[in-house]
N, C-alpha and C positions, 0 to 999 in steps of 0.2 A: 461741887466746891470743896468738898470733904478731902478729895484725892489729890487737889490741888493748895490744898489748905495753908502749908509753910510759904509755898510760894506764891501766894497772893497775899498775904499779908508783908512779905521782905519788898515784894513790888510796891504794895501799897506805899511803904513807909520810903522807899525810895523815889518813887513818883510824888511825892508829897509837892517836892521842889518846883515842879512846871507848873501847881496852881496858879498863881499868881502872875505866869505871860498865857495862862494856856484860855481858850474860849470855851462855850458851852457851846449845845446843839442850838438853846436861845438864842445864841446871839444872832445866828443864821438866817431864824425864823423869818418872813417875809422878805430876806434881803438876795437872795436866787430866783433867779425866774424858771418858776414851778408851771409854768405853760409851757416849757419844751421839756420831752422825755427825762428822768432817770436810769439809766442802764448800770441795772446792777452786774456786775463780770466776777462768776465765779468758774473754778479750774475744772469742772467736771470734764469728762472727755469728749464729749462733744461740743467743748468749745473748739477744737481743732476742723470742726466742718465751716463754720463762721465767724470764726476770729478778724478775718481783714474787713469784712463788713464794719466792723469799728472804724476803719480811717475813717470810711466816711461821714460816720456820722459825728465824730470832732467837728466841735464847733458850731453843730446841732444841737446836742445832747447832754447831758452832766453825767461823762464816766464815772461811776465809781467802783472799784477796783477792790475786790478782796484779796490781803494777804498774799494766798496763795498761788491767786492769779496776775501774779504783778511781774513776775519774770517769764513768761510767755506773754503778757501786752509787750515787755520791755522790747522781746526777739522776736515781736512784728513791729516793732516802733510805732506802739502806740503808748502816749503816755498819758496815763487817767488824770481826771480834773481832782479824786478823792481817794485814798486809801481806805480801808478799816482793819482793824488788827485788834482781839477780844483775849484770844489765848497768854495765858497768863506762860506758856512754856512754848511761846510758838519760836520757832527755829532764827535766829536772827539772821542765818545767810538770805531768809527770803528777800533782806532790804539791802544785799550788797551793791547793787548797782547804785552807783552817786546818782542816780534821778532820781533814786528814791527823797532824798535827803529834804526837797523843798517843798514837796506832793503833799499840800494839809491831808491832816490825820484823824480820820477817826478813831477813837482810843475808849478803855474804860481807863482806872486808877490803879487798876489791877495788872494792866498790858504788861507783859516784858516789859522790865526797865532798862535792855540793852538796846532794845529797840529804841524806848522813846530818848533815852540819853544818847543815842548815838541823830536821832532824826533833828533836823537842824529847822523844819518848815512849821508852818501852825500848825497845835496840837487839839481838836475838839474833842474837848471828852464830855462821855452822857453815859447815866445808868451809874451814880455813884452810890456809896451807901449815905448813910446821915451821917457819919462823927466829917465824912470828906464836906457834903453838904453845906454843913455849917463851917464850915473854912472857906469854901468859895462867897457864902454872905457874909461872911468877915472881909472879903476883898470885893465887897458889891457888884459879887457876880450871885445869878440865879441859876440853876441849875434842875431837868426834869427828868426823873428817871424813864428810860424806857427800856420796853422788855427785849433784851440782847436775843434771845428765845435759845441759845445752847451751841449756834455757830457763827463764826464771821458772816456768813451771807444772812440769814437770818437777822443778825442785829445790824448788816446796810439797809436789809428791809424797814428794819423795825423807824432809821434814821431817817431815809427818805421818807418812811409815811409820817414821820413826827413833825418834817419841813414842810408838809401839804403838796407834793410834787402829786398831780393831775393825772402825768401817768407815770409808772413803772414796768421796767422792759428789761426780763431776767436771762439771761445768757452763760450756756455755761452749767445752770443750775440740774446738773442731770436727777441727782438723789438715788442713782445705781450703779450697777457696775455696766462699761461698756465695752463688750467682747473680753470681759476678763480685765479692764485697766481701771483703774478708780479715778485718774486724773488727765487733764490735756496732755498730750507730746507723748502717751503711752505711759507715763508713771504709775505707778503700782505703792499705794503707802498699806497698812494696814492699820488695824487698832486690836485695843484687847479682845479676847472672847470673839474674834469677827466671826464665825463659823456659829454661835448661839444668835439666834433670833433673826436669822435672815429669812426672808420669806421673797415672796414670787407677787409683785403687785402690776398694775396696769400702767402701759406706757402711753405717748402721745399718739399711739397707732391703734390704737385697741387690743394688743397684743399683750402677755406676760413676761415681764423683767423680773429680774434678780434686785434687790435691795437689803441690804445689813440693817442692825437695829437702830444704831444710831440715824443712819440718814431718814429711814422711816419714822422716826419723831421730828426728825426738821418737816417732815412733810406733812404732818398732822400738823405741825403748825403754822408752815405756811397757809393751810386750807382756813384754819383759823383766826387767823390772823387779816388772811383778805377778805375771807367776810364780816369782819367787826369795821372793815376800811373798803365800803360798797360803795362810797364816792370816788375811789380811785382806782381807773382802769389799769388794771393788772394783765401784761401782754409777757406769753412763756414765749421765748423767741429761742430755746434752746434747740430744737433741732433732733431731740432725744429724749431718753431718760422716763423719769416717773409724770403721770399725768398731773397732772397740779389741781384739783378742780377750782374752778374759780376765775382762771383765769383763760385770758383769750390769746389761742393758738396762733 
């Protein structure tokens, strides 16, 4: 949050304005039916082996869709039942497509404010600080923090296990690099320092992959994360990527 510092506070204070139409993850709470799947859909590259496997399950299942994976559902036409969007500097072309515009939102208070001033559909936000907190029970709303855990997909996880959804079905979710591409469709993003702390961990084959430092902290908390939530069957439907333990292949 340090690196991010100026611009989560300019967010904050310009996001200030959606309290008042915008909902919490409470309000949700019991009102989705948590007896059919959650499919979380993040961009890793091996969503490009099962991405149309989604049509089918619309209207089975409750997409929910990270950021970065929302313009590769859009150019298979599939359109998710949930967004989430966390980055406080995340790119606003991700939301150019006018579909984006009605798709509720998961949000923190921090999100891009180009994003949420420009997203026209419900906005759910979760994982406030106190001074936001107590603004929302000034407008009688409640509000529970939960742990975002450091990435978009990480914090759909953190959302779905806070709704009770039974099970969770991640897609997408590689946590390395695949043949050299970091993202579906062959894109290639980096980050700072990528070449410090990459190491060689285990894939869904028993094999050794490549993973950066950052994504191997998403992975230590996934692992953690699904077993503090051993009520809820956690299915890696990725196809790829880092082994997840915990979860059923």
């Amino acid at each position: 949050e340090s690196f991010f510092g100026k611009r989560i506070v300019a967010n904050t204070v310009a996001n200030l304005s959606c309290i008042n139409g915008a909902n919490t993850v409470l309000d949700y709470l019991g009102k989705l039916p948590v007896d059919v799947p959650a499919i979380i859909v993040s961009a890793g590259p091996s969503l490009d082996k099962n991405i149309d496997e989604l049509k089918r399950a619309k209207g089975k299942a409750v997409i929910v869709a990270t950021d970065t994976a929302l313009r590769y559902l859009f150019a298979h036409d599939i359109d998710p039942d949930f967004v989430v969007t966390l980055d406080p500097q995340k790119p606003p072309h991700y939301f150019d497509n006018p579909r984006c515009k009605d798709i509720p939102l998961f949000c923190k208070i921090e999100s891009n404010r180009d994003i949420l001033r420009n997203h026209t559909g419900k906005k759910i936000l979760f994982s406030c600080h106190n001074y936001v907190n107590k603004l929302f029970y000034k407008f009688g709303k409640l509000i529970s923090s939960y742990s975002a855990g450091g990435s978009v997909a990480t914090g759909a996880f953190s959302v779905c296990a806070g709704l009770k959804f039974q099970r969770i079905v991640l897609i997408g979710q590689d946590l390395a690099y695949g043949n050299g591409v970091t993202h579906a469709g062959g894109d290639i993003s980096s980050i700072r320092a990528e070449e410090d702390g990459t190491r060689m961990i285990e894939d869904i084959h028993g094999n050794m992959i490549k993973t950066r430092h950052d994504w191997y902290i998403y992975l230590q908390w996934f692992v953690n994360s699904i077993e503090e939530v051993a009520e809820i069957e956690v299915i890696d439907a990725t196809e790829g990527g880092a082994r997840i333990k915990g979860t059923k292949l």
